[in-house]
C-alpha positions in Angstrom: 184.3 28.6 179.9 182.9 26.1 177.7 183.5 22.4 178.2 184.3 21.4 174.5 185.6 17.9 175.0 182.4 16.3 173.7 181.3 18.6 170.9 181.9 18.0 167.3 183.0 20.4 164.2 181.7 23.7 163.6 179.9 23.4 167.6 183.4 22.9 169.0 184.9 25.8 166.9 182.3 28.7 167.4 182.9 27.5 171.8 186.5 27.8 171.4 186.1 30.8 169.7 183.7 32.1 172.5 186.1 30.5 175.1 188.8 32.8 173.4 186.9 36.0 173.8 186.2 35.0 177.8 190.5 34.5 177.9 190.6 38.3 176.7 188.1 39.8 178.7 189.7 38.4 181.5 192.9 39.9 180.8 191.9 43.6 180.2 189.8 43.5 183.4 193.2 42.2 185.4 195.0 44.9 183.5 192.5 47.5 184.3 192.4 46.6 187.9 196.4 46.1 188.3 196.4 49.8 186.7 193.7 51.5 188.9 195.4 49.7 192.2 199.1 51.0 190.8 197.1 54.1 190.5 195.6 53.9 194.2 199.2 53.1 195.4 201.4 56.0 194.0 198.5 58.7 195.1 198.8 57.5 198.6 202.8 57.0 198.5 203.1 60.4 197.2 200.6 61.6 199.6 202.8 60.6 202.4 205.9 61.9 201.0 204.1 65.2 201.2 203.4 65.3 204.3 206.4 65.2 205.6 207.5 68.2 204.7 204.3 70.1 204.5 204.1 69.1 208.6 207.0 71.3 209.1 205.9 74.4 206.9 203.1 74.4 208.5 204.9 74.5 212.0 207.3 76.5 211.4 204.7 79.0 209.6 202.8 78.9 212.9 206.1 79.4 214.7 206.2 82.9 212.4 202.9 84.9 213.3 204.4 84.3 216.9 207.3 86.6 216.0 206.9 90.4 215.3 206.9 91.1 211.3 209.1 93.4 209.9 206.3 95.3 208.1 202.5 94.9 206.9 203.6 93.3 203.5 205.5 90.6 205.5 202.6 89.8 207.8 200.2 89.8 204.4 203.0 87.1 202.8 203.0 85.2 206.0 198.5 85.4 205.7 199.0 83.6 202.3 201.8 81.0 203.6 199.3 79.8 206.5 196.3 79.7 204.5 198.1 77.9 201.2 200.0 75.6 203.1 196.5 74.8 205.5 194.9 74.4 201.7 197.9 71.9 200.8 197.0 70.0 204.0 193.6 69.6 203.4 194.2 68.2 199.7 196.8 66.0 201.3 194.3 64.2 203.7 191.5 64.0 201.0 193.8 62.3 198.7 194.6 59.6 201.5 190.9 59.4 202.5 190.1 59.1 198.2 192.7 56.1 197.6 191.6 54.2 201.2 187.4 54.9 199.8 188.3 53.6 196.6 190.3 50.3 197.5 188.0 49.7 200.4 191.0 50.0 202.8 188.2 51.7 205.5 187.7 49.6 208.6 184.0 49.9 209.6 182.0 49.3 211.9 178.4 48.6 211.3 176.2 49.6 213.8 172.3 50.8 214.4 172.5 54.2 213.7 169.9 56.7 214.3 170.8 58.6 211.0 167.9 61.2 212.1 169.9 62.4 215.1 173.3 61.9 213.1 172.1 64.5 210.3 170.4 67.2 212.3 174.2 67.1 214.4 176.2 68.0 211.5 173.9 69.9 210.2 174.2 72.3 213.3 178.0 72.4 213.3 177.3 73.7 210.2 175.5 76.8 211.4 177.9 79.4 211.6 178.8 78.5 207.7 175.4 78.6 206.3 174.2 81.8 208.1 177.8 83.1 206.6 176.6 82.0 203.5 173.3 83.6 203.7 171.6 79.6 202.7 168.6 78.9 205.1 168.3 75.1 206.1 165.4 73.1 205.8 165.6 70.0 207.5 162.5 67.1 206.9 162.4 64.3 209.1 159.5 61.3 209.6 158.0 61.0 213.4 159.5 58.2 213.8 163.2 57.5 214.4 164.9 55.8 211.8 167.5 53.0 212.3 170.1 51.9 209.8 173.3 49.7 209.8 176.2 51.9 209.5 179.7 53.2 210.3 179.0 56.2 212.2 182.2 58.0 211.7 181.9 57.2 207.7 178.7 58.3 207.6 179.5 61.9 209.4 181.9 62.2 206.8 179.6 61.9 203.6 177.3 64.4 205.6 180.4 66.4 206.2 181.5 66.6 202.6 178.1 67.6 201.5 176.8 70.4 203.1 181.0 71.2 202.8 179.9 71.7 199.1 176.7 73.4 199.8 178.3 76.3 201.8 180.7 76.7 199.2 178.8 76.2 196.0 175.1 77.1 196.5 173.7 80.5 195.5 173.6 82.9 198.3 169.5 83.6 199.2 168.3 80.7 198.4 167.1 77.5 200.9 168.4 74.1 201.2 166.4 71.3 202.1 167.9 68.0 203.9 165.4 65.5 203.8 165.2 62.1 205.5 162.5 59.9 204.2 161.6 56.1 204.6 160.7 54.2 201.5 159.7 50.1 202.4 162.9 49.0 204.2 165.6 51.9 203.3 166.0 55.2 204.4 166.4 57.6 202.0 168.6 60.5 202.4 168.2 63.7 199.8 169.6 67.1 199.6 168.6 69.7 197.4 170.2 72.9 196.9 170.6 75.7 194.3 174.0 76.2 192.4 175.5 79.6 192.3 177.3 78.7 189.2 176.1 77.0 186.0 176.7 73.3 186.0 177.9 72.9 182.4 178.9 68.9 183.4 177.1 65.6 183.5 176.4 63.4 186.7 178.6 61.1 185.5 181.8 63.6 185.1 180.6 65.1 188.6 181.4 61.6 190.3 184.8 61.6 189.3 187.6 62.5 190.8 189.2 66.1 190.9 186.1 67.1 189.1 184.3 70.4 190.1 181.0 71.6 188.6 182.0 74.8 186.5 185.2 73.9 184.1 185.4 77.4 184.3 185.8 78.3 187.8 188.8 78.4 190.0 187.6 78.0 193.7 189.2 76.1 196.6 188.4 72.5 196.3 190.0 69.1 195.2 187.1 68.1 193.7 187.2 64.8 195.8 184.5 65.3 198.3 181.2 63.2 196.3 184.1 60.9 195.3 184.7 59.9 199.1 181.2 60.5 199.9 179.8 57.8 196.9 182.6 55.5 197.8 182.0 55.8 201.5 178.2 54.6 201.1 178.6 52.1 199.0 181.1 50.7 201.1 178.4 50.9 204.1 176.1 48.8 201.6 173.8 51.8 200.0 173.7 53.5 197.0 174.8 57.3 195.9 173.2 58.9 193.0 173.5 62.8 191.4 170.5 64.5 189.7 171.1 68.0 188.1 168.0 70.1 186.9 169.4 73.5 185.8 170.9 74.9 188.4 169.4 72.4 191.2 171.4 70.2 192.9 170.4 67.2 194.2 172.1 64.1 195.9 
């Protein structure tokens, strides 16, 4: 704001005026933030009114392929109840874990992390995956053993939701390289891989929320997973970026 108390004529009106325009960008960035946290709040209120319910389906579901079906058909109907409702479950959590990412509602806890040793270990719970999607891993490290300040637990969760994505999205045959790489004082994290479907979408669309790459396609998927992971790392202090090159990949 302006102080206009000493200036005279046409100064004092062109500062109110600009003084004016400061008053109304300040109200549509309150009314855009009220909106996105009433936004925030009925996703996660409706996300706990879910799962409620859903807690029992799924119980008593598993309480059913304990009992003897009544014929094959049955036991398929009950195949498509457990894997639905486990589907259901996941989107559930993701949409509590999108809203509490996006309002910063994560507690952290900052430590030196070895995010060397952190990505090699989720990369090898993800073994069984990428062998079953025929993907070969190529993992790039320094010699040395690099230390950064994060939330260890947030941090397995962006690695998590990525190579999630890469199992599920990458073209079968072809190699996926996980990088780690130091440049001056920040480690930098990349992985590359090769899409099995065409990415007719920008980075920018690809950030949002229950946004998948193909419009096309219907896969399993919320389409939340790089919103958690971008929100994640910022939170932690870094930065998340998306590059797409044809059908390369590469975060």
């Amino acid at each position: 704001q302006i102080d206009t108390s000493h200036m005279f004529w046409e100064f004092k009106h062109h500062a109110e005026n600009l003084n004016s325009i400061a008053d109304g960008m300040q109200k549509a960035v309150e009314q855009q933030m009220r909106s996105e946290r009433l936004k925030t709040e009925l996703i996660t209120n409706v996300s706990h009114d879910i799962k409620t319910p859903l807690t029992s389906i799924v119980s008593y579901v598993d309480l059913l392929k304990k009992e003897k079906m009544p014929s094959d058909a049955a036991r398929q109907y009950l195949d498509v109840l457990d894997r639905q409702s486990a589907r259901l479950k996941k989107l559930t959590e993701d949409l509590v874990e999108a809203s509490k990412a996006a309002t910063g509602s994560i507690k952290l806890e900052k430590i030196p992390c070895r995010v060397g040793v952190l990505m090699m270990q989720v990369m090898g719970e993800y073994q069984e995956k990428t062998e079953a999607a025929d993907l070969t891993m190529i993992p790039t490290q320094p010699e040395e053993d690099l230390e950064i300040l994060a939330d260890g637990r947030s941090l397995w969760r962006v690695f998590d939701n990525l190579l999630n994505n890469i199992c599920k999205y990458s073209q079968p045959g072809t190699r996926v390289y996980q990088t780690l790489e130091r440049q001056d004082d920040k480690a930098v994290i990349i992985y590359r891989n090769t899409s099995a479907y065409e990415l007719n979408i920008t980075e920018e669309e690809l950030m949002e929320r229950f946004v998948r790459g193909d419009k096309s396609r219907h896969t399993e998927g919320s389409g939340l997973g790089l919103s958690i992971a971008r929100n994640l790392v910022e939170l932690q202090g870094g930065s998340f970026h998306i590059r797409i090159d044809g059908d390369l990949f590469k975060v």
